[in-house]
N, C-alpha and C positions, 0 to 999 in steps of 0.2 A: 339613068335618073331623069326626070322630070324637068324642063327646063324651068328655073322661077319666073318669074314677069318682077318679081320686086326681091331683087338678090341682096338690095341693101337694108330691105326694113326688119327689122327687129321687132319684138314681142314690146307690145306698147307698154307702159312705163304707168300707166296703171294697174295694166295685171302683176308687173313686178311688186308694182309698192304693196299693192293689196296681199298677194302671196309672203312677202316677206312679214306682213302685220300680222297674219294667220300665224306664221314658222314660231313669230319672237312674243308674241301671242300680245302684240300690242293697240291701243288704243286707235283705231283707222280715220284719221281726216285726210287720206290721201283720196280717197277714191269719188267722185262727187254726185253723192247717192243722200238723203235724206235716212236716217234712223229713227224714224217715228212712222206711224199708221198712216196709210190715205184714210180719207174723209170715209166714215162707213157709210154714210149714204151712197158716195161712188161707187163704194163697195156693192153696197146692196142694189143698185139700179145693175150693175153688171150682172148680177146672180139672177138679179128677177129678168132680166133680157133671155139671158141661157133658159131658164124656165120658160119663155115665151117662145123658145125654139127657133132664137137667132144663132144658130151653130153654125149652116152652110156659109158657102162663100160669098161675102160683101161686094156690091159691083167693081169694076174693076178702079173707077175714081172712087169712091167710100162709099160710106151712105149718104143717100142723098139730104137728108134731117140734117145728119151733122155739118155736113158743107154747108147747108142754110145760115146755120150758127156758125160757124166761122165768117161766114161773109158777112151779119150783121157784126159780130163783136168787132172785124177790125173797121168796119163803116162808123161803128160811134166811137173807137177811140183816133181813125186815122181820116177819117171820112171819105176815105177811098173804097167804092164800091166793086168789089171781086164778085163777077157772076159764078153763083153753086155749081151750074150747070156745065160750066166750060170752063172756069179759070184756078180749080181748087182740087184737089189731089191729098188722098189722106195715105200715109206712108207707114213703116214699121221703122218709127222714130224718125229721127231729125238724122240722122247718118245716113240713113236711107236715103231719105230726101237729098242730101246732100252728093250720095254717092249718083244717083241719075242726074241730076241737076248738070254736075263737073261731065259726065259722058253726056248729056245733050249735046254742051258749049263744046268742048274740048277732042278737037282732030288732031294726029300726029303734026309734029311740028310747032302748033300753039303755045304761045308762053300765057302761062295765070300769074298775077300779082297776088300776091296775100300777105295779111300784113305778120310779122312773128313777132312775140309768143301767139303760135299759132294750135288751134287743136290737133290735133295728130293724126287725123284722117285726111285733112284735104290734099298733102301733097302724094299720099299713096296712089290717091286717085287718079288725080292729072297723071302723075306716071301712070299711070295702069292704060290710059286712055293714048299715049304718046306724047302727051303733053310736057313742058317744063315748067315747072315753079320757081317763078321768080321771090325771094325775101325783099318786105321793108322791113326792116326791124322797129319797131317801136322802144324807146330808150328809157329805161327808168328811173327817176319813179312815177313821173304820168303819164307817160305811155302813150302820148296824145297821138296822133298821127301828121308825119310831117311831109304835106302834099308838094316840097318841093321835090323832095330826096323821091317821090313819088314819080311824077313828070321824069325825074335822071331814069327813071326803069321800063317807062312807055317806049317798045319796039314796034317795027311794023310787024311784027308778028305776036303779039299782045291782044288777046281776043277775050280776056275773061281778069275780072277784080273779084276775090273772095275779102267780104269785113262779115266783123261778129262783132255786136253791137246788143246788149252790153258784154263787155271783154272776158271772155275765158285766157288765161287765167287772171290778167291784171285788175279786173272791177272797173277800166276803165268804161264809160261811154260816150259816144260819137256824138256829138254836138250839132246843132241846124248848120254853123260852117260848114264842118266836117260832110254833111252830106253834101250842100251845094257844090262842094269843091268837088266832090265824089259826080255827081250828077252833069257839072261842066267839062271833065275829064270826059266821061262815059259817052257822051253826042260826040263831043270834039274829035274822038278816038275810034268812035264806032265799037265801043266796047260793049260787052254783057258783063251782069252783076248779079252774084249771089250773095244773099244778104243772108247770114246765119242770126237769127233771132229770138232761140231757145232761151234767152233770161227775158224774153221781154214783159213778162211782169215784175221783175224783181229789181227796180230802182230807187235811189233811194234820195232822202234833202233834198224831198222835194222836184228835185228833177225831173225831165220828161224823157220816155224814150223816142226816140225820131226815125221810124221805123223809114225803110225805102217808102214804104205804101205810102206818106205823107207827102212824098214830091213826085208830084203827076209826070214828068220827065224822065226821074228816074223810075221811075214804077215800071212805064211801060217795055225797061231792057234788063231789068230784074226777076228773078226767081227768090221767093223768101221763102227762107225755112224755119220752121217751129215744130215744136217738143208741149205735149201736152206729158209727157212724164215728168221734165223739170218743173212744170206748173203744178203741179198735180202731185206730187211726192209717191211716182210710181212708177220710178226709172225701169222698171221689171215690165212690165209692160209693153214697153217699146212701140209708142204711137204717138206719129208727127204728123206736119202736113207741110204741103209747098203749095203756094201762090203765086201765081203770074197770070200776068197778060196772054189770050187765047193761042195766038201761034207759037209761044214757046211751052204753054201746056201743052197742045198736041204734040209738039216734039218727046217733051218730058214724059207724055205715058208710052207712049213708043216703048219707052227706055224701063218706064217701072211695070210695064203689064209682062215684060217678059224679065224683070229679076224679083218682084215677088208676088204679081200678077193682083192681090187685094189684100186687105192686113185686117185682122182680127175682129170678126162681127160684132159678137155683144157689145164687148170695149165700146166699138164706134157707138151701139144702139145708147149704153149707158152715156158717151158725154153731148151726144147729141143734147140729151135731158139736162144734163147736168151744166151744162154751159147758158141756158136760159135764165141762171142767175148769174146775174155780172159779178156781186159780189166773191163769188167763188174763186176769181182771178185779180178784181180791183183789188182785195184786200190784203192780197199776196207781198207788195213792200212794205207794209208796215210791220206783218207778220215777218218777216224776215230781217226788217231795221233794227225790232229790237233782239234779234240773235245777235243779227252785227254788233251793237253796244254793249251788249250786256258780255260777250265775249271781249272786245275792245279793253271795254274798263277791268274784264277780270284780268287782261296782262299789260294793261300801260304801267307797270313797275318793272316789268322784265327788262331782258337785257337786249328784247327787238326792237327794232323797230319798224314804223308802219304810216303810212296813207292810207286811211280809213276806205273801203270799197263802197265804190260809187252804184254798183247793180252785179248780176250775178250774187250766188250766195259761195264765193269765194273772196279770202284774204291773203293779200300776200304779207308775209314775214322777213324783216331784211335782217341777215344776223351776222354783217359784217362786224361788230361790234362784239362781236363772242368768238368766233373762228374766222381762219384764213383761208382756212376747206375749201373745196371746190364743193358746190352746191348738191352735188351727187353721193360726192363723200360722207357731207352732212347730213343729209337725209338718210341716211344709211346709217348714219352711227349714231343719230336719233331712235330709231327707230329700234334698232339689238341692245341699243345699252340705255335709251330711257322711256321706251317704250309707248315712242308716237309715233307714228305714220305719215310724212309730209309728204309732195309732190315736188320735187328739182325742178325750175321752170327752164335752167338752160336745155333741158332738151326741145323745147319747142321753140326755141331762140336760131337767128341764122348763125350758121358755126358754132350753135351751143355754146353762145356768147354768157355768160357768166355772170349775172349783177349780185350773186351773192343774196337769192332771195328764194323761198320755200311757199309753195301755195297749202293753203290748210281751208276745208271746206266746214264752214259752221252751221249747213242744215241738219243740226242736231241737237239733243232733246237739251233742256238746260243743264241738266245734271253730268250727261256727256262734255260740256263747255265747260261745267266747273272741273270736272276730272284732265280736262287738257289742257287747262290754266295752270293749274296744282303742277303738272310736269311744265309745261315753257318758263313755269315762274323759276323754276328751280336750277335752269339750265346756263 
């Protein structure tokens, strides 16, 4: 038999919930995927690229159109200038991105900080590369980050910080503290920082998001990763990008030219175009603030409770007040007997620590929100 490189990981905990909602043929907010159309003009700029006879292979950093547009959109929203030419990398998704990013930084022996509830990729990684992941836990219900409990976990062999900003699954976001604190670690430590940034249009009251790209210090020891599928309601797709400072992009394509070498031509030709209006990503929190509410208020009578999501189009539900369950149990027995689909967030928690709370994603259509209000109301 095959030796595994990762004997303890398991079938991620999406494809479980997703398969179980398929089995009991129930309502899916587990999985965090948008149920409605992309924009048919994206649609159609894709179709007429293929027509144009963009099918061959895209250079091995993207197209070079679309890196232009990237490097202007985060220049007028962070005002940090990424040169097209050298500093910008288009990817097959943000996992991708993520997955070279962890193998650039991460040599055997390496410990990574990341903070939990964490996504479910980053610690396969680092193992996979020799690394160890170290947990902070963030403590609910705000999930804030506490940079002392931080400092107790800096080793001399501490090479790499993974934050996601805004928070999968909490809704939390990172604050101008939060990164300076982040950014005076990072020098003091000689650390590197990947900045997972796939919600970064999706905030909300007003708030700002504080992207690395805003602090010129930490920029220059960061890799940020983004998801034009999350923006884009076109998770099927699978096209991201990473941004850094030039010697850790030359690092970083080292690492993607030879695990997926370039990622999907027209895609890139169509958002090249498609990214020329801002509005197409500015508009994106507002469009999503009022899912959040309008779902909000269809279950503030139930028997959850909740802190409103600050970004991401993810909520968490706390149902200590209904069951004693373990969070896995609960979502399990949601799921066969009232037939919703949640996500258990103790699994992305250090030692699948337990707060007794259930992620449910509301990029979906209104009519979907009222039909999973009607079952939480009833539970």
């Amino acid at each position: 038999m095959i030796p595994q490189k990762l004997p303890t990981i398991s079938t991620s905990i999406f494809a479980v919930m997703s398969k179980m909602a398929t089995e009991h043929n129930a309502l899916n907010l587990s999985q965090g995927f948008p149920n409605f159309e992309s924009d048919p003009l994206l649609v159609d700029l894709v179709s007429h690229a293929m027509k144009q006879g963009h099918n061959q292979y895209a250079p091995m950093p993207g197209d070079p159109e679309l890196r232009k547009e990237i490097s202007k959109k985060i220049a007028s929203l962070h005002t940090t200038l990424y040169d097209p030419t050298s500093e910008i990398t288009i990817t097959a998704g943000a996992t991708q991105a993520l997955f070279a990013a962890i193998a650039t930084v991460i040599q055997s022996g390496d410990e990574a900080l990341l903070f939990t509830p964490a996504y479910d990729s980053y610690e396969p990684v680092i193992r996979l590369f020799g690394g160890t992941p170290v947990s902070v836990q963030l403590e609910a219900p705000s999930y804030t980050p506490n940079w002392e409990l931080v400092r107790s976990k800096l080793t001399n062999k501490t090479k790499l910080i993974i934050i996601n900003s805004p928070h999968n699954p909490s809704g939390m976001i990172f604050s101008e503290g939060d990164m300076l604190e982040l950014q005076e670690l990072a020098v003091k430590h000689n650390l590197w920082v990947i900045s997972d940034e796939v919600y970064e249009h999706i905030i909300f009251d007003g708030h700002e998001h504080q992207s690395a790209a805003r602090f010129k210090t930490l920029s220059k020891r960061t890799f940020i990763t983004a998801s034009f599928g999350k923006t884009f309601h076109n998770t099927g797709w699978k096209m991201g990008y990473c941004v850094a400072p030039e010697p850790l992009m030359k690092a970083f394509q080292k690492i993607h030219q030879f695990n997926v070498f370039c990622v999907n031509h027209p895609v890139q030709k169509a958002l090249a175009t498609y990214l020329k209006e801002p509005n197409h990503y500015t508009a994106l929190s507002s469009f999503y603030q009022k899912k959040r509410d309008l779902f909000l208020a269809l279950i503030k009578d139930s028997r959850f409770t909740f802190v409103p999501s600050t970004g991401t189009y993810f909520q968490l539900l706390d149902f200590s007040d209904i069951s004693s369950e373990g969070d896995c149990a609960f979502a399990e027995r949601l799921t066969k007997e009232h037939k919703i689909a949640t996500i258990p967030t103790s699994v992305f928690n250090e030692n699948q620590t337990d707060f007794r709370q259930i992620r449910v994603c509301f990029a979906k259509t209104e009519d979907t929100l009222k039909d999973a209000a009607k079952i939480l109301n009833a539970i």
